[in-house]
TIPASE-452352 format. One record per residue (C-alpha): x, z, y. Coordinates in steps of 0.02 Angstrom, whole numbers, plus 50000, padded with zeros to 5 digits. Layout:
<kolzas>
<kolza><px>X</px><pz>Z</pz><py>Y</py></kolza>
...
</kolzas>
This chain:
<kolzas>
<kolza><px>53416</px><pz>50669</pz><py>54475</py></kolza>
<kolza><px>53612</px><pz>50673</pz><py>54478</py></kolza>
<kolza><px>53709</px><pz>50772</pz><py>54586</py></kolza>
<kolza><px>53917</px><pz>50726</pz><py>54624</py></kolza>
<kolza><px>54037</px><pz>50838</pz><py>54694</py></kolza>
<kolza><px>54121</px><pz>50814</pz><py>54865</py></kolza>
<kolza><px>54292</px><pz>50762</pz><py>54898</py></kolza>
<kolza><px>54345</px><pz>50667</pz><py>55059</py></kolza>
<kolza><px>54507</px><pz>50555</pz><py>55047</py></kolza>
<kolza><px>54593</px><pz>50476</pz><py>55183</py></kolza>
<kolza><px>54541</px><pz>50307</pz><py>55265</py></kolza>
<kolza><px>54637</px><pz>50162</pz><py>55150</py></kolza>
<kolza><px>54753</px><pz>50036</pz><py>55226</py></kolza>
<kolza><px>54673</px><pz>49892</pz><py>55316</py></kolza>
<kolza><px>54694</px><pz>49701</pz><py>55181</py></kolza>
<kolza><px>54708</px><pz>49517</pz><py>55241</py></kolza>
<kolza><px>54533</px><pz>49431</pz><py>55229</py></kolza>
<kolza><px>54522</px><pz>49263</pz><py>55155</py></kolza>
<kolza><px>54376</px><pz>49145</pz><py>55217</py></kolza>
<kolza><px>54240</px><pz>49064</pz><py>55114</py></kolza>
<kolza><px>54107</px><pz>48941</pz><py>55185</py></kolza>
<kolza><px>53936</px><pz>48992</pz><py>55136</py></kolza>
<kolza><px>53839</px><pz>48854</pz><py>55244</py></kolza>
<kolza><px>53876</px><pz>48728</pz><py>55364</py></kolza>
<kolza><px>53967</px><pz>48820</pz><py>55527</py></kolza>
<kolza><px>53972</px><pz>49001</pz><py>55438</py></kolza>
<kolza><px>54138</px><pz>49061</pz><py>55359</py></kolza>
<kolza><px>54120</px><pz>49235</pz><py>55318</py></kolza>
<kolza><px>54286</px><pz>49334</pz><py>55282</py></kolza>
<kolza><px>54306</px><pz>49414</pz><py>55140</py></kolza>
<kolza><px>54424</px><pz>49516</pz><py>55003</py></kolza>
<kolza><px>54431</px><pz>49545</pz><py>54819</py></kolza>
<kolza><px>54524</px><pz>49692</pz><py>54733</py></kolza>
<kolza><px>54552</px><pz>49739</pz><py>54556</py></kolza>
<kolza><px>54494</px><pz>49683</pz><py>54384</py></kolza>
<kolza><px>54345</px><pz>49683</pz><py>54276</py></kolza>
<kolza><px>54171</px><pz>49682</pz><py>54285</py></kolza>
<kolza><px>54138</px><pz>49581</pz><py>54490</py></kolza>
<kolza><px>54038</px><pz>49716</pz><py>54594</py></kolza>
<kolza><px>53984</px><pz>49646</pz><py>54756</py></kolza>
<kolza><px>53968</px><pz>49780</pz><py>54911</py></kolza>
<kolza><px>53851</px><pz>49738</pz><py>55039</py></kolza>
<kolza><px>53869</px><pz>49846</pz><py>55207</py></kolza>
<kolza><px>53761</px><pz>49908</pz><py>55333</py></kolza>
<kolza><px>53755</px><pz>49858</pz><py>55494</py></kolza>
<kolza><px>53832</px><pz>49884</pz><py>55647</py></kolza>
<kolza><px>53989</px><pz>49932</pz><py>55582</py></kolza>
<kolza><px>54086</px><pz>49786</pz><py>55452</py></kolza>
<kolza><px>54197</px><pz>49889</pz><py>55354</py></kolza>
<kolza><px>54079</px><pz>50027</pz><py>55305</py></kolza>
<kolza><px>54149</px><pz>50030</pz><py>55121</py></kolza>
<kolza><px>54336</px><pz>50024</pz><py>55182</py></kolza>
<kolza><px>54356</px><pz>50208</pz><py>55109</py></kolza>
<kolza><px>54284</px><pz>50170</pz><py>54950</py></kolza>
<kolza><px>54386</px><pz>50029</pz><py>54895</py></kolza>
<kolza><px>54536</px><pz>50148</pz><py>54867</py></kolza>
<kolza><px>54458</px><pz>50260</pz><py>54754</py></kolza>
<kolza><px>54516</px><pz>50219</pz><py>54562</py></kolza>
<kolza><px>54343</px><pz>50249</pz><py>54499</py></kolza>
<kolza><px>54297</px><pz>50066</pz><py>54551</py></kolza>
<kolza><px>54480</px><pz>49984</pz><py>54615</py></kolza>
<kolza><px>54570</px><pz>50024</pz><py>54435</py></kolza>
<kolza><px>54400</px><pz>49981</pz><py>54324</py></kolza>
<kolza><px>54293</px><pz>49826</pz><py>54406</py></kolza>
<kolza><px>54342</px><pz>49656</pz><py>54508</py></kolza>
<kolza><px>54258</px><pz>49737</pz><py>54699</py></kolza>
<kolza><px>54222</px><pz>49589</pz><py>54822</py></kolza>
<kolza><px>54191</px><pz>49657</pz><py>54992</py></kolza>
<kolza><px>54167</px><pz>49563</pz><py>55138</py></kolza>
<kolza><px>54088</px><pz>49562</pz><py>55328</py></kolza>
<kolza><px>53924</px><pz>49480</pz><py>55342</py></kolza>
<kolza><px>53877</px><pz>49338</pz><py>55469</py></kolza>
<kolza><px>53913</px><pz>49388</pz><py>55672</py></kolza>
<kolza><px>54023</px><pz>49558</pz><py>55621</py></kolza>
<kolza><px>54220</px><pz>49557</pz><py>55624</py></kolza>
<kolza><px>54304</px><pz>49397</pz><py>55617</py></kolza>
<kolza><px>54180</px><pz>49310</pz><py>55520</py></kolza>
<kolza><px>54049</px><pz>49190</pz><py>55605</py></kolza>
<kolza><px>53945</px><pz>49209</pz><py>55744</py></kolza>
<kolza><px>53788</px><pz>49111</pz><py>55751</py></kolza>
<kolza><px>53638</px><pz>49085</pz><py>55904</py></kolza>
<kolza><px>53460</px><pz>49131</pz><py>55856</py></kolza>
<kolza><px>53399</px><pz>49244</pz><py>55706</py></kolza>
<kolza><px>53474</px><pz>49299</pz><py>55557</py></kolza>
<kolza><px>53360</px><pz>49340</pz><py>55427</py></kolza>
<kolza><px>53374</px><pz>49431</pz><py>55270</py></kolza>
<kolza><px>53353</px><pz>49297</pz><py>55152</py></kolza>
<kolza><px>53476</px><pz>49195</pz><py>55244</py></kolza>
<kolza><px>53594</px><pz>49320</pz><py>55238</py></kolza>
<kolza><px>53542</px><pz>49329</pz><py>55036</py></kolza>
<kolza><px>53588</px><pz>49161</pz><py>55011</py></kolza>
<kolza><px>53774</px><pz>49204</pz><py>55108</py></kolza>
<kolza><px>53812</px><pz>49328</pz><py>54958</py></kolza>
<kolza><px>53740</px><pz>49195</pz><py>54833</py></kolza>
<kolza><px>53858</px><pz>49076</pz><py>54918</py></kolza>
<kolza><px>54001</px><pz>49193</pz><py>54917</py></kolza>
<kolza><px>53975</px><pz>49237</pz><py>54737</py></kolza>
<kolza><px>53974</px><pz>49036</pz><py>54681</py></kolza>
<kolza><px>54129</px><pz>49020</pz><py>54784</py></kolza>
<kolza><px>54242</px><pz>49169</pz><py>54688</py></kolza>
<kolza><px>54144</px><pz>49081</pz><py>54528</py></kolza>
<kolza><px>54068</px><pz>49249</pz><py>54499</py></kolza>
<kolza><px>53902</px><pz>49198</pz><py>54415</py></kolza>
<kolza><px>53834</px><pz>49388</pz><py>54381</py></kolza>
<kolza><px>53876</px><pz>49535</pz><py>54461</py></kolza>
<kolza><px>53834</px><pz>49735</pz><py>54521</py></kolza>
<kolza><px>53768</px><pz>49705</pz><py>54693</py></kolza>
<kolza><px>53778</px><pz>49860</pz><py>54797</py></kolza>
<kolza><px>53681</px><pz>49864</pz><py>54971</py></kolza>
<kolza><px>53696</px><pz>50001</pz><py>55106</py></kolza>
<kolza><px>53554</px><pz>50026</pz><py>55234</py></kolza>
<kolza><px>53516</px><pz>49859</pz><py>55293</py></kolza>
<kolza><px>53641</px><pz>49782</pz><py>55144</py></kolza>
<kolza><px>53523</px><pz>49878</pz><py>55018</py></kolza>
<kolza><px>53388</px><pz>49754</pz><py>55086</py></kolza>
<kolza><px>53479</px><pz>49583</pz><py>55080</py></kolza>
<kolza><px>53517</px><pz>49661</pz><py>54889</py></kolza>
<kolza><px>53346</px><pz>49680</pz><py>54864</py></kolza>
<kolza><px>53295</px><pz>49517</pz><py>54920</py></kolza>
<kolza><px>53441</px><pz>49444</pz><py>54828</py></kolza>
<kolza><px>53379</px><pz>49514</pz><py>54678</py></kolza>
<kolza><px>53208</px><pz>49427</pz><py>54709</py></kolza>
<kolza><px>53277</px><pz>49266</pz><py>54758</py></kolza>
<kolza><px>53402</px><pz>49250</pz><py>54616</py></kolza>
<kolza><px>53397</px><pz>49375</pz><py>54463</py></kolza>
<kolza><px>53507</px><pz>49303</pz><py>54356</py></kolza>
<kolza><px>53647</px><pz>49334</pz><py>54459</py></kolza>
<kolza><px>53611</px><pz>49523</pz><py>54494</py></kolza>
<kolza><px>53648</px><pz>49604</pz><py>54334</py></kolza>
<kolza><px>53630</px><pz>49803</pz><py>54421</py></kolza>
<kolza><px>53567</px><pz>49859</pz><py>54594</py></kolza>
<kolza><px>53641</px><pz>50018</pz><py>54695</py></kolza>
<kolza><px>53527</px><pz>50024</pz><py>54834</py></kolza>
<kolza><px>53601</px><pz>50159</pz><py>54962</py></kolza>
<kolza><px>53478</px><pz>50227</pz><py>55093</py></kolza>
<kolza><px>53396</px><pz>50055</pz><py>55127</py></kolza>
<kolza><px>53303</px><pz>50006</pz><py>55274</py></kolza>
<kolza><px>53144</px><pz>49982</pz><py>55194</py></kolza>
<kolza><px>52976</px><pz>49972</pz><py>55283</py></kolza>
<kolza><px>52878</px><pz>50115</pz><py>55233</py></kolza>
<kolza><px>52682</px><pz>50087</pz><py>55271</py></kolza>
<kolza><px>52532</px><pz>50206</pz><py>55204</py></kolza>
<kolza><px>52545</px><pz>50372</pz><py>55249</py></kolza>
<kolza><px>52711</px><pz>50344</pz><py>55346</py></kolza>
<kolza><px>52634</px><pz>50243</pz><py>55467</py></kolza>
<kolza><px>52642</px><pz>50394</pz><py>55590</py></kolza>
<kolza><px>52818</px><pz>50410</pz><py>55551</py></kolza>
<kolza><px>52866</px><pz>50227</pz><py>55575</py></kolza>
<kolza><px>52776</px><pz>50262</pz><py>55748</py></kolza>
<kolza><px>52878</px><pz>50392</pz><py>55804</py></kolza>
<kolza><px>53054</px><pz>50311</pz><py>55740</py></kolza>
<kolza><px>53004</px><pz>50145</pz><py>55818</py></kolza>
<kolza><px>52979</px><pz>50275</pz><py>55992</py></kolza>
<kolza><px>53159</px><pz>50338</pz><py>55961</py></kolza>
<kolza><px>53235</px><pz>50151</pz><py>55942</py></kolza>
<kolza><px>53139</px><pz>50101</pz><py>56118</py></kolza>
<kolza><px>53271</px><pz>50194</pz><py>56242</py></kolza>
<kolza><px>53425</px><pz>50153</pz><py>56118</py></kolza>
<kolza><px>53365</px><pz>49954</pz><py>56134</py></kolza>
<kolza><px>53370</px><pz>49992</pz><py>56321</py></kolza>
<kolza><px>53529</px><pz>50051</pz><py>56338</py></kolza>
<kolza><px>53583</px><pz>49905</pz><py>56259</py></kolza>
<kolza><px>53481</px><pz>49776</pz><py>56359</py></kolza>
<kolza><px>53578</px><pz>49881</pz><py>56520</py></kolza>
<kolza><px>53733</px><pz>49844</pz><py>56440</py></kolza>
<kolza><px>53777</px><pz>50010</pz><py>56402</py></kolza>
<kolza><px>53827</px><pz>49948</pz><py>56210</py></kolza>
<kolza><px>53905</px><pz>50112</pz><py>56181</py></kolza>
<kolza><px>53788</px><pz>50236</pz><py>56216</py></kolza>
<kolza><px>53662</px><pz>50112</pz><py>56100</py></kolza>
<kolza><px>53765</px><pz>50114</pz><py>55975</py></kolza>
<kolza><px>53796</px><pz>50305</pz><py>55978</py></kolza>
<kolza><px>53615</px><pz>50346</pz><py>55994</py></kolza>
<kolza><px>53577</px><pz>50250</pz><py>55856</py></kolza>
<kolza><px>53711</px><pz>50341</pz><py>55738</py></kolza>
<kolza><px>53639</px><pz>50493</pz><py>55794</py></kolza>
<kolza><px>53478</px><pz>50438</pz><py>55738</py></kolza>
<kolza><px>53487</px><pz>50391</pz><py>55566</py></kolza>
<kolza><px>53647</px><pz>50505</pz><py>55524</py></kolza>
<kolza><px>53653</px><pz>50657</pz><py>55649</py></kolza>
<kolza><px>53729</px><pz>50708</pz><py>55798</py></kolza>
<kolza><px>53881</px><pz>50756</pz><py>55709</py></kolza>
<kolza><px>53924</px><pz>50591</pz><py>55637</py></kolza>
<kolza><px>54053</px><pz>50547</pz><py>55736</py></kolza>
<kolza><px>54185</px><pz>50663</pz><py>55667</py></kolza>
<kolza><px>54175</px><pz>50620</pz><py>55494</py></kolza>
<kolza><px>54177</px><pz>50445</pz><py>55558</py></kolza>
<kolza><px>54321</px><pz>50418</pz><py>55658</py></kolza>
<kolza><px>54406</px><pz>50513</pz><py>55519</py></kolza>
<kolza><px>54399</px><pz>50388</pz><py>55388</py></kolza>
<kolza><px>54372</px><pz>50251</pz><py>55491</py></kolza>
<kolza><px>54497</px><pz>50243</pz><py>55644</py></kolza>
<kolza><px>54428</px><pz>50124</pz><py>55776</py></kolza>
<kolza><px>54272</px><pz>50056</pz><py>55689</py></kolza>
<kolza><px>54165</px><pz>50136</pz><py>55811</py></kolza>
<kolza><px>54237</px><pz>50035</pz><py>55960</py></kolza>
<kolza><px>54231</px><pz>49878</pz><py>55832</py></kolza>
<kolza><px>54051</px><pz>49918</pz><py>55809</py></kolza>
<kolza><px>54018</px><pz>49902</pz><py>55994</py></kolza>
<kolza><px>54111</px><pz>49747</pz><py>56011</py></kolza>
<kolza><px>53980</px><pz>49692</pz><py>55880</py></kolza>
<kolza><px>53816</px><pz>49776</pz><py>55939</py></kolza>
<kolza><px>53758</px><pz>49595</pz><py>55991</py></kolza>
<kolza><px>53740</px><pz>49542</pz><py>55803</py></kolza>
<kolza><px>53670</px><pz>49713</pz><py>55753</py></kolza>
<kolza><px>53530</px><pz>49725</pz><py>55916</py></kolza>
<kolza><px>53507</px><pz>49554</pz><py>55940</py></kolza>
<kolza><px>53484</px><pz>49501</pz><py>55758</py></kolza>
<kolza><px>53501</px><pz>49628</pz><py>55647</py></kolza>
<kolza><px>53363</px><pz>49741</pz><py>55693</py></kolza>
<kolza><px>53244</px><pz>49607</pz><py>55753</py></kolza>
<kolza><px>53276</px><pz>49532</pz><py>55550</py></kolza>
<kolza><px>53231</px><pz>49714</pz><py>55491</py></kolza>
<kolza><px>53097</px><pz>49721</pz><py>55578</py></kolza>
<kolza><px>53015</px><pz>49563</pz><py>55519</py></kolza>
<kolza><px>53081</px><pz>49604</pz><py>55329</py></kolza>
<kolza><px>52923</px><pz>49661</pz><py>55192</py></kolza>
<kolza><px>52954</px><pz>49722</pz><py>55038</py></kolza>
<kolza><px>52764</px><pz>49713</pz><py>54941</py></kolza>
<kolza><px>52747</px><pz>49817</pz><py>54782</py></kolza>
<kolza><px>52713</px><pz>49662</pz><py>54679</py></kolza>
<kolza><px>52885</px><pz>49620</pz><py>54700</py></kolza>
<kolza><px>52975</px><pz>49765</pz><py>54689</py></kolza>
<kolza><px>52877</px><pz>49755</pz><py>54526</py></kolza>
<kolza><px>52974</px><pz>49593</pz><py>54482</py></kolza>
<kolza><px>53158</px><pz>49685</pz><py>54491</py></kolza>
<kolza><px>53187</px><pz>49738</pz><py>54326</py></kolza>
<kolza><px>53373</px><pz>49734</pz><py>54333</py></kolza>
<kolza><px>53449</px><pz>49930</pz><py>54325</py></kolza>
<kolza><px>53422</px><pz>50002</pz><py>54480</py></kolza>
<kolza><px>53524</px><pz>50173</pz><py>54546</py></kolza>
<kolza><px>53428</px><pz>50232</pz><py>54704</py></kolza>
<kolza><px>53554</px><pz>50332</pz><py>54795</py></kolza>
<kolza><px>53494</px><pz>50452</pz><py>54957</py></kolza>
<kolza><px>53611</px><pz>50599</pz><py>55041</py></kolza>
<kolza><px>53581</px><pz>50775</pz><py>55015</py></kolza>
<kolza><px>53580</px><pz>50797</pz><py>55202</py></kolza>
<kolza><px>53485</px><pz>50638</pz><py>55250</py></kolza>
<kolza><px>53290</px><pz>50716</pz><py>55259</py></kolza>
<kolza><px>53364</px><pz>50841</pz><py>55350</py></kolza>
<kolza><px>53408</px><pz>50709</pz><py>55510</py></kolza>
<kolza><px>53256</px><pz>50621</pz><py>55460</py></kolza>
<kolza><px>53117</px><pz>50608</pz><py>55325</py></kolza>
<kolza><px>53100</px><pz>50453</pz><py>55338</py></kolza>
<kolza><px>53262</px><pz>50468</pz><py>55214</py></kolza>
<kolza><px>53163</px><pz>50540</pz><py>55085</py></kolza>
<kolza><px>53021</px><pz>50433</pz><py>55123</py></kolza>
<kolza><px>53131</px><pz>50255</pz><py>55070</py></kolza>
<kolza><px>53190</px><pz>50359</pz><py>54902</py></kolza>
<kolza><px>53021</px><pz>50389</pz><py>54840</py></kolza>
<kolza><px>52960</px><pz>50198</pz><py>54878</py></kolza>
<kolza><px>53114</px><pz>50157</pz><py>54776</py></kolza>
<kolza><px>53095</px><pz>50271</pz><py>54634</py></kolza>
<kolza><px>52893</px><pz>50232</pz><py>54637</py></kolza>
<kolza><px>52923</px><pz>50040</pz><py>54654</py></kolza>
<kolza><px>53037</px><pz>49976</pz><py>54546</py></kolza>
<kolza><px>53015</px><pz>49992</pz><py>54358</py></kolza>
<kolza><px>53216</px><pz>50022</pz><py>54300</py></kolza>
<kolza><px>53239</px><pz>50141</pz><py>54413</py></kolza>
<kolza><px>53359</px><pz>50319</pz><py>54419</py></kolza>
<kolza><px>53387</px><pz>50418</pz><py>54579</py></kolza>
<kolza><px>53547</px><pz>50501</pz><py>54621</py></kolza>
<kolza><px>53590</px><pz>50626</pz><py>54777</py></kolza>
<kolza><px>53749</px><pz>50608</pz><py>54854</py></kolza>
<kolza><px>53797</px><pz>50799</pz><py>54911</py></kolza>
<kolza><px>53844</px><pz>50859</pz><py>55099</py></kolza>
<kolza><px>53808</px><pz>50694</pz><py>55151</py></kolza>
<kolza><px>53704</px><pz>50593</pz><py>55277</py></kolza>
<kolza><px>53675</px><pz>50415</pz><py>55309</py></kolza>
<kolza><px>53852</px><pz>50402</pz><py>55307</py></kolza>
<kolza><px>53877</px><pz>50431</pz><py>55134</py></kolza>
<kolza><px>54030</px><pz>50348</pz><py>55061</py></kolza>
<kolza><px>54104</px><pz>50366</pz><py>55223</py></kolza>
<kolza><px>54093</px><pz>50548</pz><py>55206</py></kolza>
<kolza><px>54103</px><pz>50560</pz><py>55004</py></kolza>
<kolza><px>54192</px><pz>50413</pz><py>54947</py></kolza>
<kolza><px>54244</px><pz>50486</pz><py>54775</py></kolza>
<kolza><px>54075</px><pz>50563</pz><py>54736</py></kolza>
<kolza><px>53997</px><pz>50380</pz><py>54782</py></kolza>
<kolza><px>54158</px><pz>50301</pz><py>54687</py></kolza>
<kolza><px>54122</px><pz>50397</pz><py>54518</py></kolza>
<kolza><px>53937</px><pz>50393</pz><py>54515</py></kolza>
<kolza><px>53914</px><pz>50195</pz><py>54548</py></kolza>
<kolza><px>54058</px><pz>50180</pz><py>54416</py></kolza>
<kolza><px>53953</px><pz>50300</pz><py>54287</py></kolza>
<kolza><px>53783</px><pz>50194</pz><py>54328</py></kolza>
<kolza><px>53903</px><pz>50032</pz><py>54290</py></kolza>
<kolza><px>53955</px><pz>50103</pz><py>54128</py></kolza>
<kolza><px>53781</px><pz>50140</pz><py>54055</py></kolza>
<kolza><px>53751</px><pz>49957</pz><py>54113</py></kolza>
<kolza><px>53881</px><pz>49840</pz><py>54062</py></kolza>
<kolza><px>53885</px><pz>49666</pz><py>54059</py></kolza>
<kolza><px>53886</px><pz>49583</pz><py>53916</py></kolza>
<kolza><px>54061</px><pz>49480</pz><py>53906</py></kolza>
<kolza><px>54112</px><pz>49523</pz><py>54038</py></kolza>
<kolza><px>54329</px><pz>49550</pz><py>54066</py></kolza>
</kolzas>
């Protein structure tokens, strides 16, 4: 299993967003930087600009084409009534990609983004030609079921909160949950003001989001079916908020068949956030040992 060093930069300069349509009534806003091979970056939730510190780094912004962008109901893109699922939200990247003419690209997915990559990669292969699946928010059943039981516990007075209208103290319980209770230093370090963005969202992310995760399955048989290169990436620090960390990594590296597992050091859920270089160099390594064929 690889291992990268740690070196925090500073939070990049914010970029103008152009707007694609990806169905009728949804623009989503996006931005592409650089040349090369396309790599698509997928965030998490609750927060839109999740990879803004690793779009700076030279490992991927001198060396590949990077398309980020901010998924349906967070930032400025659209906001739509009723639920969101992931395959929906699938099909927005598939859309995205056909508008930018990419036809093939590295799709990387972070937490809930690692999910709408997976099921991208399941709904249409031949555009995914790698997978970096960071710390998704897979449904682990079997043993774990005890575990699931106890996380689903901690989630029931964050929801509250939320329902009360208290959006911030939802959305700080929930960062403490799946990254620590010292997030929020590393955090407001590289990204100034997200967290108060991330509140203004918390109606996409509590409303939709989680209620999409939720009804999201991921069956063996078709992890079986992703045969594209797959780097599994969990922090060195994640098991140690939860094990439920370490719990996702081995489904991944049991699951899929092209499969190689890397640790991001001093890190929790936050990972690129708090080791964008580390992050920046290994994905660019993985890309390397898998490139596309013709590709610029």
């Amino acid at each position: 299993m690889l291992v990268a060093v740690c070196a925090p930069t500073a939070a990049p300069a914010a970029q103008a967003m152009d707007r694609a349509r990806v169905e009728p009534g949804i623009e989503l806003e996006y931005r592409v930087r650089g040349t090369g091979e396309p790599v698509v970056l997928v965030h998490a939730g609750l927060f839109a600009d999740w990879f803004q510190p690793l779009l700076e780094e030279p490992a991927l912004a001198a060396r590949y084409r990077v398309l980020s962008f901010h998924r349906v109901g967070y930032a400025g893109s659209s906001r739509v009534a009723g639920p969101v699922s992931i395959a929906r939200q699938a099909a927005h990247v598939r859309a995205l990609m056909r508008h930018l003419g990419i036809e093939r690209a590295h799709i990387v997915g972070h937490s809930s983004g690692g999910n709408i990559a997976l099921q991208l990669a399941l709904d249409a292969p031949e555009q995914v030609h790698s997978l970096s699946i960071l710390e998704p928010a897979l449904p682990v059943g079997g043993g774990s079921e005890r575990l699931l039981a106890t996380r689903r516990a901690a989630m029931a007075p964050i929801v509250e909160q939320f329902r009360a209208g208290n959006k911030a103290a939802a959305v700080d319980g929930f960062m403490r949950m799946v990254s620590g209770p010292a997030y929020r230093a590393p955090f407001e370090q590289a990204l100034p003001g997200a967290f108060d963005r991330g509140v203004a969202d918390a109606d996409t992310f509590f409303g939709q989001e989680l209620p999409a995760i939720q009804q999201w399955q991921l069956a063996r048989e078709d992890a079986g079916r992703i045969t594209q290169p797959v780097l599994a990436v969990v922090g060195e620090k994640s098991p140690e908020v939860s094990p439920i960390w370490n719990e996702r990594q081995q489904v991944l590296l049991g699951w899929l068949p092209n499969v190689e597992g890397f640790v991001l050091p001093r890190t929790t859920h936050l990972l690129h956030v708090q080791n964008p270089r580390g992050m920046a160099e290994a994905l660019a390594s993985f890309f390397a040992r898998h490139p596309m064929a013709g590709a610029p």
